[in-house]
N, CA, C and O atoms as a MOPAC input file, in Angstrom:
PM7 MOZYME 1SCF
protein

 N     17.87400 1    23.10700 1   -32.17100 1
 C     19.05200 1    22.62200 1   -31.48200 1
 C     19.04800 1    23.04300 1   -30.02100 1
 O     19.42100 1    22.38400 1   -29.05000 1
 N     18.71000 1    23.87400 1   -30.04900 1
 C     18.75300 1    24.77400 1   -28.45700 1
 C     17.45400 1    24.29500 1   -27.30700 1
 O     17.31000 1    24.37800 1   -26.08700 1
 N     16.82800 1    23.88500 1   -28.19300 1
 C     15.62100 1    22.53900 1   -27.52100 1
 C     16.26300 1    21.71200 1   -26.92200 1
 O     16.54100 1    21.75100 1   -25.72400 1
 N     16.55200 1    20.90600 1   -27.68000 1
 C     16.98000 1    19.40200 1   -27.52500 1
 C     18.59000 1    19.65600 1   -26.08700 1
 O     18.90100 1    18.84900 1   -25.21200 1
 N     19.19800 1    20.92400 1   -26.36200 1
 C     20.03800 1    21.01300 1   -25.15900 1
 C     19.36900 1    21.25200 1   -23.67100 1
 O     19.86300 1    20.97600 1   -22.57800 1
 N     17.85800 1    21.96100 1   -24.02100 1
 C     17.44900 1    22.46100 1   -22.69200 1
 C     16.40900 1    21.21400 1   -22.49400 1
 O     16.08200 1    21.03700 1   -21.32100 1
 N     15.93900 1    20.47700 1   -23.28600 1
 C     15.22200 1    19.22600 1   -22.81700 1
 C     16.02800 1    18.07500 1   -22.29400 1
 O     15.50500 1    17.39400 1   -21.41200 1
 N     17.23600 1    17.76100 1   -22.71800 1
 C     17.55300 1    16.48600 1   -21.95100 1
 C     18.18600 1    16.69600 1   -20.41800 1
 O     18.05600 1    15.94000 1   -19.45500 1
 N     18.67200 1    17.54200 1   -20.46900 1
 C     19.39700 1    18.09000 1   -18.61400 1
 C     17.46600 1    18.09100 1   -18.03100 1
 O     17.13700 1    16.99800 1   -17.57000 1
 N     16.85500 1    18.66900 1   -18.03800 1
 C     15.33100 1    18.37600 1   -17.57100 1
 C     15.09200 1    16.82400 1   -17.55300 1
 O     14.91500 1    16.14400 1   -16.54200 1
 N     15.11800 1    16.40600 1   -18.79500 1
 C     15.11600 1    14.88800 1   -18.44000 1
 C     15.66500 1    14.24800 1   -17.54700 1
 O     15.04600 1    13.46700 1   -16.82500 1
 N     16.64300 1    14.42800 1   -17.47500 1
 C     17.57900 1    13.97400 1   -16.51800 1
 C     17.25400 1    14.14600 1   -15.03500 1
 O     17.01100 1    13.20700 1   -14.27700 1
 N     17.27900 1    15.73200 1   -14.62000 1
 C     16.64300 1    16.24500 1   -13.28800 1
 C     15.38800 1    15.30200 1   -13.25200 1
 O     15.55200 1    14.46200 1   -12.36700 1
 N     14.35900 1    15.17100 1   -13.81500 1
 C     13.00700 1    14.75500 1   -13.57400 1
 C     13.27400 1    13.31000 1   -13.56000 1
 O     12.41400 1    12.85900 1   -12.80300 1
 N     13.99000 1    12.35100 1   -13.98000 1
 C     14.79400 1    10.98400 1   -13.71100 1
 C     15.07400 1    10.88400 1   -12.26100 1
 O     14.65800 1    10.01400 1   -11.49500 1
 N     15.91800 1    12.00300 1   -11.96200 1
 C     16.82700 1    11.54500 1   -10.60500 1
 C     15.48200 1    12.18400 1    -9.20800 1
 O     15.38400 1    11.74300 1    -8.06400 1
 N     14.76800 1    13.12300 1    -9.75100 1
 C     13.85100 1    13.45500 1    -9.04100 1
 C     13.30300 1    12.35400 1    -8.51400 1
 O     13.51300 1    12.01600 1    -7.34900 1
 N     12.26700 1    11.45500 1    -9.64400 1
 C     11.58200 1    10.60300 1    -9.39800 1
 C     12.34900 1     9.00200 1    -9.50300 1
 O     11.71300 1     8.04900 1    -9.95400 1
 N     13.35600 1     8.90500 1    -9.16800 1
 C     14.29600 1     8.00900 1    -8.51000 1
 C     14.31000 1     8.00500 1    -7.10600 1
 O     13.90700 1     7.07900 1    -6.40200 1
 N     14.77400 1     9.04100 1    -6.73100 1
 C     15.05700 1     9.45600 1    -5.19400 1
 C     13.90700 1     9.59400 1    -4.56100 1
 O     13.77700 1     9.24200 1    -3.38800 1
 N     12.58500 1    10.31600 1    -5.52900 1
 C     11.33600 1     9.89500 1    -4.55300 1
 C     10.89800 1     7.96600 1    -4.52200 1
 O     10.28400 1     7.50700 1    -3.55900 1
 N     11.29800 1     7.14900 1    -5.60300 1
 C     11.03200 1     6.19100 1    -4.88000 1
 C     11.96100 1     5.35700 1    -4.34500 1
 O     11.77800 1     4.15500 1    -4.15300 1
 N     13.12200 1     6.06700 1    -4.05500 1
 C     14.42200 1     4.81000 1    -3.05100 1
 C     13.59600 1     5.11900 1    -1.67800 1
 O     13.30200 1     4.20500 1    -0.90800 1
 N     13.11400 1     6.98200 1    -1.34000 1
 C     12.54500 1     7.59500 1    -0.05800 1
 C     11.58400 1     6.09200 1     0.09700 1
 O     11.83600 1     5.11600 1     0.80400 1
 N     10.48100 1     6.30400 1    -0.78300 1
 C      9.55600 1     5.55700 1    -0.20400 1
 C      9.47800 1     4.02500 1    -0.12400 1
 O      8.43200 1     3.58700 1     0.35600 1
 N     10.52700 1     3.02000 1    -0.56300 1
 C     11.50600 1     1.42800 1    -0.85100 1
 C     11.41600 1     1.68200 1     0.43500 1
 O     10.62200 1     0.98000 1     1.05900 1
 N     12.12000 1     2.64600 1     1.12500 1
 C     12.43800 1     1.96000 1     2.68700 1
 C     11.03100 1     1.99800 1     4.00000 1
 O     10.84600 1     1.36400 1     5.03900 1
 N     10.36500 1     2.93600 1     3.37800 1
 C      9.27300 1     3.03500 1     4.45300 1
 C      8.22500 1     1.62100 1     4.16100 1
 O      7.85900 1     1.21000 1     3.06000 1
 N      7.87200 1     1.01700 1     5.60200 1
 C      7.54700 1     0.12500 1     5.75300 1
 C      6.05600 1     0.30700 1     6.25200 1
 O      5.42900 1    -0.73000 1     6.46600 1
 N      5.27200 1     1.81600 1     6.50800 1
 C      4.23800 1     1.89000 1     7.03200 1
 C      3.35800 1     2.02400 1     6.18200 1
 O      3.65200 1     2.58200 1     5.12500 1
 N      1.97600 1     1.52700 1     6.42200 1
 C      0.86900 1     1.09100 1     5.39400 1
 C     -0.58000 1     1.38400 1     5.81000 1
 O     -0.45400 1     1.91100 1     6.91500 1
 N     -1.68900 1     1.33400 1     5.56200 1
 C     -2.82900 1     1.42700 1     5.66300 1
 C     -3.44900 1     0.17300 1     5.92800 1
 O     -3.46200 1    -0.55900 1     4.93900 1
 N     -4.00500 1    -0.33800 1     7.03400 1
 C     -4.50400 1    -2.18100 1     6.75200 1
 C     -5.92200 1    -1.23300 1     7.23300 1
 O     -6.17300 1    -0.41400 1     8.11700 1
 N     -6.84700 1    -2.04000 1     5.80100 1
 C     -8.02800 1    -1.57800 1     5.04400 1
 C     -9.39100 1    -3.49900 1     6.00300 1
 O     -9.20200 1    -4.64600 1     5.59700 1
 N    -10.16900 1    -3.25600 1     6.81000 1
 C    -10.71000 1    -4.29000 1     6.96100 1
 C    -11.77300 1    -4.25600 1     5.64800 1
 O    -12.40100 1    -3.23800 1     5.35600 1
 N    -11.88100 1    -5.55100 1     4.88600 1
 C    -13.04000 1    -5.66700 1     4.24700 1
 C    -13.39600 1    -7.19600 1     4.06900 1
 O    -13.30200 1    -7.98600 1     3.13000 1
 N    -13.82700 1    -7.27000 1     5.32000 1
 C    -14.25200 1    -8.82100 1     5.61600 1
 C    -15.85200 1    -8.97000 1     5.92000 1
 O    -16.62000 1    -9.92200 1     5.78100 1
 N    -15.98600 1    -7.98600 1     6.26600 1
 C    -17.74500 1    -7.61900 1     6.59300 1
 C    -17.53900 1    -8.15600 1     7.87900 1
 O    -18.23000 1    -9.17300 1     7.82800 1
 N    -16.99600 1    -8.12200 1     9.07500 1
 C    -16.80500 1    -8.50000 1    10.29500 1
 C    -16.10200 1    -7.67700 1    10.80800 1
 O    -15.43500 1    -6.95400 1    10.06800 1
 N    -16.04800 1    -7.56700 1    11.81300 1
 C    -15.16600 1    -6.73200 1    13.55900 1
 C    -13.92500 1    -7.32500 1    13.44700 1
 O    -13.82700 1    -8.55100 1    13.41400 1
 N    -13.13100 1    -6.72000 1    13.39700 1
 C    -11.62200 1    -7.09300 1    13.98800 1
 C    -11.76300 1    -6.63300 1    15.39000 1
 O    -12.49700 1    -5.72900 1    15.79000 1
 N    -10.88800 1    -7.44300 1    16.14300 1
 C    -10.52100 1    -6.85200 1    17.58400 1
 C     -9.48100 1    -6.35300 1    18.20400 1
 O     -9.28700 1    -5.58400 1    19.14500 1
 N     -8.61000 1    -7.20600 1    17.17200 1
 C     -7.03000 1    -7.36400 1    17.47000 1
 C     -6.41100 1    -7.53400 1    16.04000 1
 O     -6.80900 1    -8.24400 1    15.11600 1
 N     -5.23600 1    -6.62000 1    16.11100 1
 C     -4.68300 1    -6.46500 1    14.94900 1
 C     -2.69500 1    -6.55300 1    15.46500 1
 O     -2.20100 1    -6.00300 1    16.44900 1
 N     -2.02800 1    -7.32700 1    14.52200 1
 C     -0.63500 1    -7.64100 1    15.29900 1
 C     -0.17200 1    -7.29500 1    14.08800 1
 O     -0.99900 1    -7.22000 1    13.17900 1
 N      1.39100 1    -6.97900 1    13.77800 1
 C      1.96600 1    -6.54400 1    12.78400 1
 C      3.39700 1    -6.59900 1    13.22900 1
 O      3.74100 1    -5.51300 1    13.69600 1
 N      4.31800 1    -7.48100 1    13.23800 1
 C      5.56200 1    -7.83900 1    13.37900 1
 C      6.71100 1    -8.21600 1    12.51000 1
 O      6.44800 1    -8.90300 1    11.52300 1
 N      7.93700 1    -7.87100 1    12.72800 1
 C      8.57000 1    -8.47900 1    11.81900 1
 C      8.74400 1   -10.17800 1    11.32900 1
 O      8.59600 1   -11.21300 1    11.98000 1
 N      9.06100 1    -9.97600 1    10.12100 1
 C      8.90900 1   -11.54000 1     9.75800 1
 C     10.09200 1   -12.46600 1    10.12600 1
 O     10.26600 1   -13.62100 1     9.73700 1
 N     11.19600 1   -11.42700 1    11.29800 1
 C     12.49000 1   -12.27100 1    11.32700 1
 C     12.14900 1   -12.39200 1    13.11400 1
 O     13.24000 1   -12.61300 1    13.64000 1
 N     11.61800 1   -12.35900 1    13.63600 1
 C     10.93300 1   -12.64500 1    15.24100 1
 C      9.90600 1   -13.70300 1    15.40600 1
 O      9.13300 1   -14.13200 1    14.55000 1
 N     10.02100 1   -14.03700 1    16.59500 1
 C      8.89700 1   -15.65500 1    16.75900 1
 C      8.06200 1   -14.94400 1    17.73700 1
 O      7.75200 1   -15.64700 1    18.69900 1
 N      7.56300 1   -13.60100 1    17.75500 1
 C      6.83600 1   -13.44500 1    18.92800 1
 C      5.75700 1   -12.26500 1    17.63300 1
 O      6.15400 1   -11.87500 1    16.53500 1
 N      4.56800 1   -12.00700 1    18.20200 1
 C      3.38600 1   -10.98400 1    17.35000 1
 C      3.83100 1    -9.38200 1    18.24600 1
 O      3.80300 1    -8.24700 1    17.77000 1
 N      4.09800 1    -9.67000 1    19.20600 1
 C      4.20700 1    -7.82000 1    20.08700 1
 C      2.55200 1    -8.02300 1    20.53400 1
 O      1.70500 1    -8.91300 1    20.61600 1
 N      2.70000 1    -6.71800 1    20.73700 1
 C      1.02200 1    -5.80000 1    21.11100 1
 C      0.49500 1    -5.84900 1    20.16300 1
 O      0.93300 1    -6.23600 1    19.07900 1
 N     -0.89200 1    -5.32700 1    20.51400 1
 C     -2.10600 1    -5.42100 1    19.80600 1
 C     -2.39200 1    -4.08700 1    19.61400 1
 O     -2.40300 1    -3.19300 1    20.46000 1
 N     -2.63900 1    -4.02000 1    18.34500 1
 C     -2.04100 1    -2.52300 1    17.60200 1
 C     -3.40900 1    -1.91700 1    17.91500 1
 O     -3.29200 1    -0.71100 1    18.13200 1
 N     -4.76300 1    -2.39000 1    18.01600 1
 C     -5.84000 1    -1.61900 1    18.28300 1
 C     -6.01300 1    -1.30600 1    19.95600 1
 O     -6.71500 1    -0.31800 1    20.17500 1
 N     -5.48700 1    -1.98900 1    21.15400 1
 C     -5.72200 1    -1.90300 1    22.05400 1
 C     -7.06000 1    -1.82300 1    22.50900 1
 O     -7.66000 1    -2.69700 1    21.88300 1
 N     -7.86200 1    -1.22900 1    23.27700 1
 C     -9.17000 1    -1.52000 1    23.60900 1
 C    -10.06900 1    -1.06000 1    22.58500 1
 O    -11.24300 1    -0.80600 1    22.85500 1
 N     -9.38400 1    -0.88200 1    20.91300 1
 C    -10.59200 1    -0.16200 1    19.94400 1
 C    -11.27000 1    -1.90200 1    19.35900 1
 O    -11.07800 1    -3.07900 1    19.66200 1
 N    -11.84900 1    -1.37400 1    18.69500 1
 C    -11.86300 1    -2.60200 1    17.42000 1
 C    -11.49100 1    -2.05000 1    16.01700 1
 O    -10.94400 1    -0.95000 1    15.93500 1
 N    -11.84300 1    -2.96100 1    14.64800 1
 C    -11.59200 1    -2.18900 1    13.62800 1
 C    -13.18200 1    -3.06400 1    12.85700 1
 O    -13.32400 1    -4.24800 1    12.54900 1
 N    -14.04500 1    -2.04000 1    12.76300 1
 C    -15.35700 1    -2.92200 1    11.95500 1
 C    -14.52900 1    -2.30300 1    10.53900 1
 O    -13.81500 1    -1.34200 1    10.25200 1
 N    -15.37200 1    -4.02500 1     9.58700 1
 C    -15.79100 1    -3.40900 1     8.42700 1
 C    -15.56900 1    -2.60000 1     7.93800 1
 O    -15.89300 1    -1.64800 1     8.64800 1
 N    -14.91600 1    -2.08400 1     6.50100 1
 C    -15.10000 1    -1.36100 1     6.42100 1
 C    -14.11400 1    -0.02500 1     6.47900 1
 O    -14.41300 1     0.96300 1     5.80900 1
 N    -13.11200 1    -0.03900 1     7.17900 1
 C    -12.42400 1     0.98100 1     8.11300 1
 C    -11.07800 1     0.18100 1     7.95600 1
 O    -10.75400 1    -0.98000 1     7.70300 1
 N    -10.31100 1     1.65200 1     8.29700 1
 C     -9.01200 1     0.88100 1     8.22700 1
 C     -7.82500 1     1.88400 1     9.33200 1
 O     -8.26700 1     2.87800 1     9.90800 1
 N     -6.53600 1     1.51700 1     9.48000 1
 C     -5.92900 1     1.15000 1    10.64200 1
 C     -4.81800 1     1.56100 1    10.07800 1
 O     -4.47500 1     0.63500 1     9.34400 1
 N     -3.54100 1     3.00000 1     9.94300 1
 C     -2.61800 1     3.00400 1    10.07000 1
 C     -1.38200 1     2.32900 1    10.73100 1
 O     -1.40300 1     2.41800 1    11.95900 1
 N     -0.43100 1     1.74800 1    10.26800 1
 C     -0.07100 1     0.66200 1    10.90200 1
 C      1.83800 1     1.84200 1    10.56000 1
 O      2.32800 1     2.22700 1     9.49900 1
 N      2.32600 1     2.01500 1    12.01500 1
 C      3.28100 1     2.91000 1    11.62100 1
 C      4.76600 1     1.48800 1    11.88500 1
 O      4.79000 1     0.80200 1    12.90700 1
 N      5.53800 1     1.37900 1    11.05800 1
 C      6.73100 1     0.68500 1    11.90400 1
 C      8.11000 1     1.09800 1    11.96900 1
 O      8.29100 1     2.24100 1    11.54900 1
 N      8.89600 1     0.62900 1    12.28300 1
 C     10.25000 1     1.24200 1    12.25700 1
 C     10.95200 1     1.20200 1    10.91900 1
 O     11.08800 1     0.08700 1    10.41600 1
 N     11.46300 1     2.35500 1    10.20600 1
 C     12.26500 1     2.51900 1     8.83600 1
 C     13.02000 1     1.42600 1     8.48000 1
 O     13.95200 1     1.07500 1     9.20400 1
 N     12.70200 1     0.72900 1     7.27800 1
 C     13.77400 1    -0.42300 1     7.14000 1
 C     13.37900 1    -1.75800 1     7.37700 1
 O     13.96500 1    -2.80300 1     7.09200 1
 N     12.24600 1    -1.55900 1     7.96800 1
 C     11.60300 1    -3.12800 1     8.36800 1
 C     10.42800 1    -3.45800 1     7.41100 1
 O      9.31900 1    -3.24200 1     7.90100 1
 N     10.44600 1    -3.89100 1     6.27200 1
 C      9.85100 1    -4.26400 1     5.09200 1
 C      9.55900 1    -5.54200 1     5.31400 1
 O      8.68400 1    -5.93500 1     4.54200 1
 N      9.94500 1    -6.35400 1     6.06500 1
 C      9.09500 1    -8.03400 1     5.52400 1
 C      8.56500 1    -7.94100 1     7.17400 1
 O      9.23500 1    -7.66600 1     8.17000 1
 N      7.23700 1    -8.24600 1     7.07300 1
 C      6.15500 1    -8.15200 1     8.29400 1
 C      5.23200 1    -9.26900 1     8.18600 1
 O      4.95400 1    -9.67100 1     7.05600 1
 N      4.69500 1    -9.85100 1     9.25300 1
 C      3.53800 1   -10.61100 1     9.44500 1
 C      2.74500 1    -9.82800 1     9.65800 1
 O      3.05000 1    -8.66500 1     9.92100 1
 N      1.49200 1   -10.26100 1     9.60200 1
 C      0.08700 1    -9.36000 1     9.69700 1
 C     -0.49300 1   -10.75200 1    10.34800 1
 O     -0.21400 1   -11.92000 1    10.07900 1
 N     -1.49300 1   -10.13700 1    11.39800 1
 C     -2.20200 1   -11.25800 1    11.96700 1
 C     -3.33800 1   -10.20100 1    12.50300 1
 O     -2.99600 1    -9.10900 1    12.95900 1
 N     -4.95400 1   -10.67000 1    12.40000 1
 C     -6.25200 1   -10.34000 1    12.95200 1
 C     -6.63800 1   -11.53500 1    13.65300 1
 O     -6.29200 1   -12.68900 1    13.39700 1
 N     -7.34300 1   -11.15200 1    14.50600 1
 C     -8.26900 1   -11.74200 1    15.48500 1
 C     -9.38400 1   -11.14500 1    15.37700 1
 O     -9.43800 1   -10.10100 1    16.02700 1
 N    -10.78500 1   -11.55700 1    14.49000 1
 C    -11.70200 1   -10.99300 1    14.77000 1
 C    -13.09800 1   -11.67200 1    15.84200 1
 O    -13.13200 1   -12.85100 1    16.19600 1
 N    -14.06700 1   -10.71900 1    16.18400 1
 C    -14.80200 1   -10.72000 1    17.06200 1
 C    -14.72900 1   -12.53900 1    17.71900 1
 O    -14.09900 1   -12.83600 1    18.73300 1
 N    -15.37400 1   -13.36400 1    17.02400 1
 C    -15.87700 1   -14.70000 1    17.53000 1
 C    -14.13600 1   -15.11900 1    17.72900 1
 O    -13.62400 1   -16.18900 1    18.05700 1
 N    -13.80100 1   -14.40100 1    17.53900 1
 C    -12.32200 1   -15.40900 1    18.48800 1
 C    -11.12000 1   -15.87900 1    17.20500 1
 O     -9.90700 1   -15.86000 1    17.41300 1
 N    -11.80500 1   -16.32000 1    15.77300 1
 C    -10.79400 1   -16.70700 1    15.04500 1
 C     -9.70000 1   -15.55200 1    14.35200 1
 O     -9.68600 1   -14.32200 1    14.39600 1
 N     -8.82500 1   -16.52900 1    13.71500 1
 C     -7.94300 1   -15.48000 1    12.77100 1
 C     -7.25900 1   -15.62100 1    11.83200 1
 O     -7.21500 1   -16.71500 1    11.27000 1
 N     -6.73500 1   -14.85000 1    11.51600 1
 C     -6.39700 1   -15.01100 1    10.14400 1
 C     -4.89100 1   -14.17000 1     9.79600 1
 O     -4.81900 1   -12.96900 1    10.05700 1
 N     -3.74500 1   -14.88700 1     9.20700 1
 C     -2.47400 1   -14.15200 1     9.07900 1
 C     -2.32400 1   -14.30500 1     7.86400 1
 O     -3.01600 1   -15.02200 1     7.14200 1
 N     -0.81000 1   -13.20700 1     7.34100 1
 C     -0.23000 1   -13.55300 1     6.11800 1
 C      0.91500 1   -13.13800 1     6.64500 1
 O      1.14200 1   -12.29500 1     7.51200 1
 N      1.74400 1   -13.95900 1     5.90100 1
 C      3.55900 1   -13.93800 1     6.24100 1
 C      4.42400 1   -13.22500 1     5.32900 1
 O      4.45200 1   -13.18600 1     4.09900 1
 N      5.03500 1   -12.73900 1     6.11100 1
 C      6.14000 1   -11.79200 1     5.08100 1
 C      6.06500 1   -11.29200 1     4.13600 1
 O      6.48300 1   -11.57800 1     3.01400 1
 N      5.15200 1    -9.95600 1     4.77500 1
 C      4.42100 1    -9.30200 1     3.33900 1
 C      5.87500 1    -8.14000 1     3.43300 1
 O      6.59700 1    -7.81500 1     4.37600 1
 N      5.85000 1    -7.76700 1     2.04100 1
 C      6.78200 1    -6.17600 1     1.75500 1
 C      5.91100 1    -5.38300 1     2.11300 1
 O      4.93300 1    -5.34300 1     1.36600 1
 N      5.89600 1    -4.71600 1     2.99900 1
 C      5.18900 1    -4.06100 1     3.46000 1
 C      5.46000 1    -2.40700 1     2.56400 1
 O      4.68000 1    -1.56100 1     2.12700 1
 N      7.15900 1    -2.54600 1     2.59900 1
 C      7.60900 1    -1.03900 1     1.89800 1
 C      7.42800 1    -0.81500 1     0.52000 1
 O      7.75500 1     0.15400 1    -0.16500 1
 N      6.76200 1    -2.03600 1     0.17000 1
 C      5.91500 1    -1.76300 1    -1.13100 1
 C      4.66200 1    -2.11500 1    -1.68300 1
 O      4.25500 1    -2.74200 1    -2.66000 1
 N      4.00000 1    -1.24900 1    -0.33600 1
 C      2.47300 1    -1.09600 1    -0.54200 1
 C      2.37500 1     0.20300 1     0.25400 1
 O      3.28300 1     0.85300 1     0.77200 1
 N      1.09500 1     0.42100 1     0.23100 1
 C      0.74300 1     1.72400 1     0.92700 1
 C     -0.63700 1     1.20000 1     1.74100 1
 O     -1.06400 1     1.83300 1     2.70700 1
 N     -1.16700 1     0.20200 1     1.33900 1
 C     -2.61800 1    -0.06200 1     1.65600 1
 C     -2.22300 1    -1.63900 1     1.97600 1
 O     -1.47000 1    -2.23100 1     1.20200 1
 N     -2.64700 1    -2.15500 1     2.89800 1
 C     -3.08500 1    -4.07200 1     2.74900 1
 C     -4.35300 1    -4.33000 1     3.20100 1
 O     -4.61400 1    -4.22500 1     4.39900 1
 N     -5.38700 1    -4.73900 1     2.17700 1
 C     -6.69000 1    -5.05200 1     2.08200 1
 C     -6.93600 1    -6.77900 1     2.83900 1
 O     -6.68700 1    -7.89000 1     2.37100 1
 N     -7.43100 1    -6.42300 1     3.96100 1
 C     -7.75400 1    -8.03600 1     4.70200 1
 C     -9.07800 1    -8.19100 1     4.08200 1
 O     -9.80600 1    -7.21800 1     3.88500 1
 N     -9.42100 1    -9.44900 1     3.75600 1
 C    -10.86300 1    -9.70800 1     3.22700 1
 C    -10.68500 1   -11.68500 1     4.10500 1
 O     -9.98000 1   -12.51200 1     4.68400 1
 N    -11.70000 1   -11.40600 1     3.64800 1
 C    -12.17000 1   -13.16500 1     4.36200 1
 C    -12.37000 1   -14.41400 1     3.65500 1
 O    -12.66500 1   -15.43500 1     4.27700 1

């Protein structure tokens, strides 16, 4: 009997524990973009999906080969994002209104 009183209050704590660790991480919107295209990125854009403009170019004078990947930090709360690359020969490639705050990684492939 004295079990079953000291196991469910634990249950409970370890519920609200791992509740509250994932409402924390629902709102964070920052991710890992993983290149695996077997090509050079040059330019990497990451904007919200409620704006008509891309911003800056998140690599600035780097590139991103192959391979490698690109912390992408954004502001708390901003979960639906475009993703757009430009790699080496000039073309590119987007995806629209990804949840960003529920991933940790976004794998570009070709």
């Amino acid at each position: 009997m004295l079990r079953s009183r000291v196991r469910l209050p634990l249950m409970l704590l370890a519920a609200t524990l791992l509740s509250g660790t994932a409402l924390a991480q629902s709102n964070n919107p920052d991710f890992r973009l993983n290149n695996h295209t077997g090509v050079t990125i040059s330019e990497v854009y990451v904007s919200s999906s409620a704006v008509n403009n891309w911003g800056r170019d998140r690599l600035g004078d780097n590139t991103l080969p192959s391979g490698r990947g690109l912390n992408v930090v954004l502001p708390a709360g901003q979960c639906r994002n475009d993703i757009r690359v430009v790699f080496e020969d000039g073309s590119d490639k987007e995806r629209r209104n990804v949840n960003t705050c529920g991933i940790m990684e976004f794998n570009f492939t070709r």
